[in-house]
C-alpha positions as CSV (number, residue, x, y, z in Angstrom):
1,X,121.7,39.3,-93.3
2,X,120.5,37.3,-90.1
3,X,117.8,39.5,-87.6
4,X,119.6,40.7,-84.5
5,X,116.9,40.3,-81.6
6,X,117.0,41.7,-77.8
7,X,118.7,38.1,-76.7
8,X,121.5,38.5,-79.4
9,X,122.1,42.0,-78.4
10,X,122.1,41.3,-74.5
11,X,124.7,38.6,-75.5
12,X,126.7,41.3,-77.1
13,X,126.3,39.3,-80.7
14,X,126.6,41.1,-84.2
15,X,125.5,40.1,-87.8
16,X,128.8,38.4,-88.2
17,X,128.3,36.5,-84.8
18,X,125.2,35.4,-86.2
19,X,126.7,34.6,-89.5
20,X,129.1,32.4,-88.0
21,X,127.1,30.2,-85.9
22,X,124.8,29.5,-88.8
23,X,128.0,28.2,-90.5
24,X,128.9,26.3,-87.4
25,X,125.6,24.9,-87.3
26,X,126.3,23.5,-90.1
27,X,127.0,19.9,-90.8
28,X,130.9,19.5,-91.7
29,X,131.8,15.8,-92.4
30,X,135.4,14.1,-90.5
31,X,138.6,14.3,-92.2
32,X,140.5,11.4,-92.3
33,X,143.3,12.8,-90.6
34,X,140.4,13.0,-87.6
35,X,139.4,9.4,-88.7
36,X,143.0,8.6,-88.0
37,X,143.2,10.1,-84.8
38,X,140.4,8.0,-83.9
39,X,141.5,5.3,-84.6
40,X,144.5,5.0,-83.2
41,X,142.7,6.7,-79.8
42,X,140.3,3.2,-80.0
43,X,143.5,0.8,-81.0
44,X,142.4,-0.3,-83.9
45,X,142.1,0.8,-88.1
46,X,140.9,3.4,-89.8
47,X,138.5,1.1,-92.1
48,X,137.1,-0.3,-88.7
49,X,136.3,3.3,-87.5
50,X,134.8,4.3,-90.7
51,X,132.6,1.0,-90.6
52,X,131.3,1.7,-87.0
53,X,130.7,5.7,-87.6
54,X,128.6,4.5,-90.7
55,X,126.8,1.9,-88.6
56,X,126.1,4.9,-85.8
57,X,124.6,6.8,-88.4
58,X,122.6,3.9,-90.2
59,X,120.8,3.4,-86.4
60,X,120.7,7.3,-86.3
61,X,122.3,7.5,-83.1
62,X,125.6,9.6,-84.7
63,X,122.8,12.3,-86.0
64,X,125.3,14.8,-87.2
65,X,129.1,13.9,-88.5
66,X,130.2,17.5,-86.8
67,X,128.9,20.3,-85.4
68,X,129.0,22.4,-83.0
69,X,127.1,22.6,-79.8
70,X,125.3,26.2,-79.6
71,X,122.8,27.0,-76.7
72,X,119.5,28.0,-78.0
73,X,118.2,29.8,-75.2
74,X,121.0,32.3,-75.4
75,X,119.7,33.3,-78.9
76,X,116.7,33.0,-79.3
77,X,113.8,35.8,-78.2
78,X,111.3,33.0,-77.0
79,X,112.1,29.7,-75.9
80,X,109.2,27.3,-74.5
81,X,108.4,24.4,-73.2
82,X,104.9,23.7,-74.9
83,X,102.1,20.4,-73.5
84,X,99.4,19.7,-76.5
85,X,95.9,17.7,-75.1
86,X,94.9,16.6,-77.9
87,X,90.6,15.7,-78.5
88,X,90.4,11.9,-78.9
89,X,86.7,11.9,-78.4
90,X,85.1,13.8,-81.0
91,X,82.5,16.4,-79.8
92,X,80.9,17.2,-83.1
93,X,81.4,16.6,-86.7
94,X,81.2,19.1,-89.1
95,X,82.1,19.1,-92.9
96,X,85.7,20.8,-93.3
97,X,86.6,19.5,-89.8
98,X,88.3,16.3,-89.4
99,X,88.6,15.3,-86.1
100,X,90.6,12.6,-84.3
101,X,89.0,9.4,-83.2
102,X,92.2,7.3,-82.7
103,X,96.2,8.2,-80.6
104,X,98.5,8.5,-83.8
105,X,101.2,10.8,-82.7
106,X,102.3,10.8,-86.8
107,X,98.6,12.5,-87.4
108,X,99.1,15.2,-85.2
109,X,103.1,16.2,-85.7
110,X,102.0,16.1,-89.5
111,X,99.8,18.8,-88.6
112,X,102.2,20.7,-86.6
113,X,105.1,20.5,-89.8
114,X,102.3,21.4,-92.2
115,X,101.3,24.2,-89.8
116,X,104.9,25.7,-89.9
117,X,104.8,25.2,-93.5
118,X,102.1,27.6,-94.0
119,X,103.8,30.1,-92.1
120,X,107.2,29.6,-93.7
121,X,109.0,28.9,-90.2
122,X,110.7,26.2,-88.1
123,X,109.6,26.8,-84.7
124,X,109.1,23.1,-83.0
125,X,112.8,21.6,-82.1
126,X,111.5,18.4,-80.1
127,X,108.3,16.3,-80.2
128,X,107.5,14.0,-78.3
129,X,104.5,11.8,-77.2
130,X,103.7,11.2,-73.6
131,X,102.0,8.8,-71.6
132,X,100.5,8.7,-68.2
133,X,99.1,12.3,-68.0
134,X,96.3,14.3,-68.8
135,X,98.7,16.0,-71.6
136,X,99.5,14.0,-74.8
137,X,102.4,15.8,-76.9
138,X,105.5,17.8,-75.3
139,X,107.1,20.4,-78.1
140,X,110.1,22.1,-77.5
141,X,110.4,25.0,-79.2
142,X,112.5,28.4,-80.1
143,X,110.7,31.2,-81.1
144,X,111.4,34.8,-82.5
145,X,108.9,36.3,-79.8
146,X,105.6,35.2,-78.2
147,X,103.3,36.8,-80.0
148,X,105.1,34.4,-83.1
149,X,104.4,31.2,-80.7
150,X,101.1,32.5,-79.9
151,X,100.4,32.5,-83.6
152,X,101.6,29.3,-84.3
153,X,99.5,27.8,-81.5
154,X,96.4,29.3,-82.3
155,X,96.4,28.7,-86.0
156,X,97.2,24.6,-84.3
157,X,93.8,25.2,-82.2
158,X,92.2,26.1,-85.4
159,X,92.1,23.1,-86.9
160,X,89.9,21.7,-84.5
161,X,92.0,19.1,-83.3
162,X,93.5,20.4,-80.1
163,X,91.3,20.5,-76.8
164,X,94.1,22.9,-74.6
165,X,97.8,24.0,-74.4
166,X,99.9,25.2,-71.5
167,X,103.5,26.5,-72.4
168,X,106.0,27.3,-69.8
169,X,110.1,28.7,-70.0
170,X,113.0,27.2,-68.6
171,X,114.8,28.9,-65.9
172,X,118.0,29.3,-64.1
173,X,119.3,27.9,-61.4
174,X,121.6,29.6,-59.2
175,X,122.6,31.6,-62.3
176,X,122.9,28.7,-64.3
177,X,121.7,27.2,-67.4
178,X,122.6,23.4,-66.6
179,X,122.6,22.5,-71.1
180,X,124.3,19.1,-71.6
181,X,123.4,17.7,-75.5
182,X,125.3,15.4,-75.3
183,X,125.5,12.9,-72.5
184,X,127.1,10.0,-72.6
185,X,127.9,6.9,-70.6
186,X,131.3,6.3,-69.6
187,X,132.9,3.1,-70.8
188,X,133.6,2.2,-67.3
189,X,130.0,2.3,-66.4
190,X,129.2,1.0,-69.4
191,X,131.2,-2.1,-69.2
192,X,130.2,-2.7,-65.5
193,X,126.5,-2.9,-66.5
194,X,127.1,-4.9,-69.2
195,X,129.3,-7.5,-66.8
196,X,126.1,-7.3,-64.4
197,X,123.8,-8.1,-67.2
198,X,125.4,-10.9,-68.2
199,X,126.0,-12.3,-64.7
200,X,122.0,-12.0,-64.3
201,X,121.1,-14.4,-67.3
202,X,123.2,-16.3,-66.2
């Protein structure tokens, strides 16, 4: 049976609440009765929509068939916002300690999986690596508590790779939690930049 922690219970969530969302998380594949509906939404045939949804997934822009949207800051205890610097000068080199002498963001999120690994979780959501500031990853991640990211990060700073780290927590607005997955552009816009594109090479 799923934990119940202090954000579940100030959501009013039981067990089952928690039961079922781990079902709706849960990738459910498109009936072709919905396939249908699609199609004739978009004008055209079924085998067409089946060949584009299999293209969007191919290019891994479709990343799930079906699922449902579920807010993780309302359930989880601890969710932050974490920067990484990473050392890409080595100070010292010692036997046991490999440090990095080269920017491969693959290096480093290995580490990070393999860290979660050892400690049997799956804490990071996003990665990602930026450029143009002191800081060199961004994770996003959801954690059962602090103390549990805390953990996580030191156990990171460890290994000898990992110069500082400053995490931070989103916050409302007004109230609000402004969450929107799954943004798209409208085909009206969409068609309109395209038309101005083309104009330009012209």
């Amino acid at each position: 049976m799923p934990k119940i922690w202090r954000k579940a219970i100030e959501e009013e969530l039981d067990e089952k609440d928690v039961e079922l969302l781990n079902i709706l998380a849960g990738e459910r594949k498109f009936s072709q009765d919905e396939i249908k509906d699609f199609a004739k939404k978009l004008k055209t045939t079924t085998k067409e929509v089946e060949k584009k949804l299999k293209a969007l997934r191919d290019k891994k822009i479709l990343l799930k068939d079906k699922i449902s949207i579920i807010d993780q800051i309302k359930i989880w205890d601890g969710y932050y916002i974490v920067l990484v610097k990473v050392h890409l000068v080595p100070p010292i080199i010692s036997p046991g300690i490999e440090f990095p002498t080269g920017w491969k963001i693959e290096r480093y999120i290995k580490k990070i999986k393999d860290t979660e690994k050892k400690m049997k979780i799956n804490i990071v959501r996003h990665a990602y690596c930026l450029q143009g500031t002191e800081w060199d990853i961004l994770l996003i991640t959801s954690a059962k508590s602090q103390e549990e990211l805390v953990k996580f990060l030191d156990l990171l700073a460890k290994q000898g790779w990992i110069e500082k780290v400053w995490s931070f927590i989103p916050v409302e607005f007004g109230g609000q939690w402004i969450f929107d997955p799954v943004a798209i552009p409208s085909v009206k816009d969409f068609k309109e930049t395209v038309r101005n594109i083309k104009i330009k090479r012209k």
